[in-house]
N, C-alpha and C positions, 0 to 999 in steps of 0.2 A: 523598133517598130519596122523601120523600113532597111531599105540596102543601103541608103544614107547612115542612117542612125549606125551600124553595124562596119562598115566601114571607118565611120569618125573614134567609134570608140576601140576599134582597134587602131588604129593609129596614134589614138590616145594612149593605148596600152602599152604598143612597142616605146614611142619617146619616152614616155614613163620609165620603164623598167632602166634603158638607157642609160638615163639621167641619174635615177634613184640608187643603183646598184652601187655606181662608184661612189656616192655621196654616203649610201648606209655604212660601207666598209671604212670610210675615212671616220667617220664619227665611230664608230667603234675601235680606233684607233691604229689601224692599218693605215701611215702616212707616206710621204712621197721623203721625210726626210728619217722614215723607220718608224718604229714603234712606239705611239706616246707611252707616257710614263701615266702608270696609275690609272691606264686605261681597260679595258673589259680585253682585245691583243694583249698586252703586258701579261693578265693575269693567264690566256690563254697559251704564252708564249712559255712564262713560267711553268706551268705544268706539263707540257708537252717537251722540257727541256728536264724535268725530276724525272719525268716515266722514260728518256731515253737518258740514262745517264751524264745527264748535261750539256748538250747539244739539242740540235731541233735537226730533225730529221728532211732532208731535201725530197719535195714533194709531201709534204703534212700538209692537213687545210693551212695551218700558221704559215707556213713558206707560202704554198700558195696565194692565198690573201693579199702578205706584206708583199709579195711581189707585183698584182693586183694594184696594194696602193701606191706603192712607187711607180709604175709602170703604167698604169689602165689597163685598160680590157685590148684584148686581140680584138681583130677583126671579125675573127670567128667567133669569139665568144660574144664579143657585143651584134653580132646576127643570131646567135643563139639565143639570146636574151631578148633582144627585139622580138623575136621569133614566138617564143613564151610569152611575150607579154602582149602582144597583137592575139595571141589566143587568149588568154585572161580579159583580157579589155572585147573580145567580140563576145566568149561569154556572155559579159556581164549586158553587153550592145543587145543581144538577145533574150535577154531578161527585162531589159528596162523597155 
C-alpha cells in the first residue's frame, strides 16, 4: 500500500533469500562435511560424474553448490541474492 509497506517487504525479501538459499542447498544435501549419502547432491553428483567419465568436473553446478555448502555464500553472492530477493519481496510489497 504504502512506502512502508514496500520497504518492509523488501527487507523481508532480501533476509529471506539470505537465510533460505544456504538452508535449501544443505537440505538437498550439499554439506559443510560433503555430500550426504542418498541425497538428491549424491544422485546429482553421481550423474554428472557417468557423463564426465568419472570425475565431476571443476565449476559444474555440483562443485559449485558443494563448495556453497562447505563454504557459504561470498559476499558477493549473498548481495546478489539479498539483492533478488529485496526485488521479489517489493514485488510482492506492491501487490499486497
Amino acid at each position: 500500500m504504502g512506502l512502508l509497506t514496500l520497504a518492509v517487504a523488501a527487507g523481508a525479501g532480501a533476509a529471506g533469500t539470505v537465510f533460505l538459499v544456504p538452508a535449501v542447498i544443505a537440505a538437498v544435501g550439499f554439506t559443510a562435511s560433503g555430500i550426504a549419502a542418498g541425497s538428491m547432491a549424491a544422485s546429482m553428483m553421481s550423474t554428472a560424474a557417468v557423463a564426465n567419465g568419472g570425475g565431476v568436473v571443476a565449476g559444474s553446478a555440483v562443485a559449485v553448490l558443494q563448495s556453497v555448502g562447505a563454504a557459504g555464500l561470498s559476499s558477493t553472492v549473498t548481495a546478489a541474492v539479498a539483492s533478488a530477493g529485496a526485488a521479489v519481496g517489493g514485488a510482492i510489497g506492491l501487490l499486497v
